[in-house]
N, C-alpha and C positions, 0 to 999 in steps of 0.2 A: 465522578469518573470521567476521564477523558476518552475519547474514543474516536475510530478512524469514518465512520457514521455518525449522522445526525437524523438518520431512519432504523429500526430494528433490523436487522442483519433477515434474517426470514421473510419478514413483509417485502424489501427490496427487493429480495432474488425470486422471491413471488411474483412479485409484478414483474420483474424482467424476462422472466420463465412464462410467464401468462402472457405478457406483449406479444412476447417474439413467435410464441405456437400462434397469438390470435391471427399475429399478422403473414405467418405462414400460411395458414390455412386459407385468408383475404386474397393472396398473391396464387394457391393454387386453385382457386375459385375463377379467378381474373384470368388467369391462365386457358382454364376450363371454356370460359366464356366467349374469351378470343376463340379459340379453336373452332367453337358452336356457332358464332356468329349473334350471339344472344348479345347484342347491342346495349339493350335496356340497363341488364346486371352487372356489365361490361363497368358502365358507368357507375353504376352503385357500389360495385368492388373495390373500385378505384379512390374514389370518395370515402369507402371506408378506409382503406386503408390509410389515406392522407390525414382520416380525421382520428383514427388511433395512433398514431404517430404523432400528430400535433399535441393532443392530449397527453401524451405520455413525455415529451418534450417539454412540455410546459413543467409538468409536477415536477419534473427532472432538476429544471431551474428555479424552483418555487423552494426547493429543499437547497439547492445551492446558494441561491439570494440569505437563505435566514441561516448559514452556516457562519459560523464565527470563527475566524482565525484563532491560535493559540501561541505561545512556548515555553514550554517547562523546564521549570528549574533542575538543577541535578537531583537525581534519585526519584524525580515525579513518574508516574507509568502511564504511556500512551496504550491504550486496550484496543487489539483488534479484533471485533466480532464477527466471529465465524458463526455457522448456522443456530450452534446448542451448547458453544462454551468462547472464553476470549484468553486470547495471549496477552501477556502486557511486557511491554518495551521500556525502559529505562536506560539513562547516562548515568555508566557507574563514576567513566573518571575521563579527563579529556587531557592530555598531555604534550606542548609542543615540541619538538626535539628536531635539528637540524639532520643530524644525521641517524641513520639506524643500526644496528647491528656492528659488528666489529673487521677487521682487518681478517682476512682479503676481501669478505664478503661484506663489507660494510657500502652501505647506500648514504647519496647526501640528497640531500631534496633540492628543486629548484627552487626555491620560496623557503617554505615551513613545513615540514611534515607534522600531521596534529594527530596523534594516536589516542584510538576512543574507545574504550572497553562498553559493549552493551550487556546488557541482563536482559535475558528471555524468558519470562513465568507465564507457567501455565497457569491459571487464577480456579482454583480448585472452586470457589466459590459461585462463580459463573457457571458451572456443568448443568445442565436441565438432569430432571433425575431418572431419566430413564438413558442416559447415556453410559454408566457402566466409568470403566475402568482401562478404556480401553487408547491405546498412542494413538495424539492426535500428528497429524502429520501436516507440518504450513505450508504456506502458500509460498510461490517464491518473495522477496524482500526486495526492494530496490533503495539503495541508500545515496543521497546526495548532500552535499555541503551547500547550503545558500545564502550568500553576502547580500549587504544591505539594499542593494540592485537588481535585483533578484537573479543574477550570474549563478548557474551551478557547477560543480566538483565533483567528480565524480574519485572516489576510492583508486590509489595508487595500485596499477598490479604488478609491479615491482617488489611494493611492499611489501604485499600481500604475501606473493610469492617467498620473500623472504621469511617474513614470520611462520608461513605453512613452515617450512623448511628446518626452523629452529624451535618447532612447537608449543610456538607462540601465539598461533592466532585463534586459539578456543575453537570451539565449536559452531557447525557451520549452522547460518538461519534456517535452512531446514531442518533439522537433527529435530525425529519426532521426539513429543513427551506425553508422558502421564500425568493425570491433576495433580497438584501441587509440585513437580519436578520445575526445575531450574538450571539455565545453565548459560556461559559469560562466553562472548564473542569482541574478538578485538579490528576494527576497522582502523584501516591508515589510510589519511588524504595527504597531498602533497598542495599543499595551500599556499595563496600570497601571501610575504611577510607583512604586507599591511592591510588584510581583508580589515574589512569592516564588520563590528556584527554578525559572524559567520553565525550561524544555527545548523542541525541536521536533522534533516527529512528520511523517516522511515516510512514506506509503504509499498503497497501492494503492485504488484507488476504484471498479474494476471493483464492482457488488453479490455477484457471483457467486462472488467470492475468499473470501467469510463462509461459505463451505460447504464449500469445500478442508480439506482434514483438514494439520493441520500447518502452515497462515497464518496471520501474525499478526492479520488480520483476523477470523478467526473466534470463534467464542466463547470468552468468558473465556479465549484466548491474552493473552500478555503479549508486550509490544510492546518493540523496539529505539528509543531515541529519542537526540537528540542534545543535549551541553549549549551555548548562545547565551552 
């Protein structure tokens, strides 16, 4: 199984939730101290906190150093782990096309327009079993194109706009779902005619994911991407 962690989804947000109280409470200890004039603990507060932060720093990159890049073939499922079940992401079909839609409303691209239909499953199999039956609802998605350079693309909103319009662009990345539920989204980039090796990058957009120990969002991890 691939997946957007190289840490279990629970244990990270654990430690990230456990840091960030420790080191809340360090800072209003420190705080407390200044006020009091307590010198001594002043300094001990302080130290802790540099030394829980270093610590938590370190593991951060020690899960990032042993993270392995990826890119999947079409139809392969990137799994994102959410706390007690995972989404899985797939390229159903990538298709380049100059121009979109038809007269008057018809678009031409500067480059290449490369239209990408995704599949969003909820992986019924992943649920822990005390989770019930109940819509899960995602995180938001952030999608990019990235050539051999590692240059990113971001999704044309022309296109987009266009395809909402002509009730073409499926369903949106958040649209909750129930275990086993499915459902197909269609993304347009407007890309160079002579990218190299384009690939695309699906993840997570939350800012906060960049400090989870074990995300591929965080520092210098290496990311799972897919080939178009």
């Amino acid at each position: 199984m691939y997946t957007n962690v190289n840490l279990v989804a629970p244990i990270g947000a654990l430690l990230f939730l456990g840091t960030a109280f420790l080191i809340a409470c360090l800072l209003l200890l420190l705080i407390f101290c200044v006020i009091t004039k307590r010198f001594s603990l002043t300094k001990f507060s302080a130290l802790a906190i540099v030394v829980v932060a270093a610590l938590y720093l370190s593991l951060l990159m020690l899960f990032s150093w042993t993270s392995v890049e990826k890119v999947l073939a079409r139809g392969e499922e990137k799994h994102f782990c959410e706390i007690d079940c995972h989404l899985a992401y797939s390229v159903l079909d990538s298709q380049p096309t100059k121009t979109l839609g038809t007269a008057p409303n018809q678009l031409t691209a500067a480059g290449l327009f490369r239209v990408i239909t995704i599949k969003t499953r909820f992986d019924e199999k992943t649920i822990s079993s005390t989770r019930g039956n109940a819509l899960l609802y995602p995180n938001s998605r952030v999608l990019v194109v990235v050539d051999d350079n590692g240059k990113q693309f971001f999704p044309s909103i022309d296109a987009e706009r266009l395809l909402q319009g002509s009730n073409q662009a499926g369903m949106p990345f958040t649209t909750p779902l129930r275990p086993g539920e499915n459902y197909q989204t269609t993304i347009v980039f407007d890309l160079p005619a002579d990218i190299q090796s384009p690939t695309l990058l699906i993840h997570e957009g939350e800012p906060q994911t960049r400090f989870v120990i074990g995300h591929e969002n965080s520092l210098l991890h290496k990311q799972t991407r897919f080939q178009i």
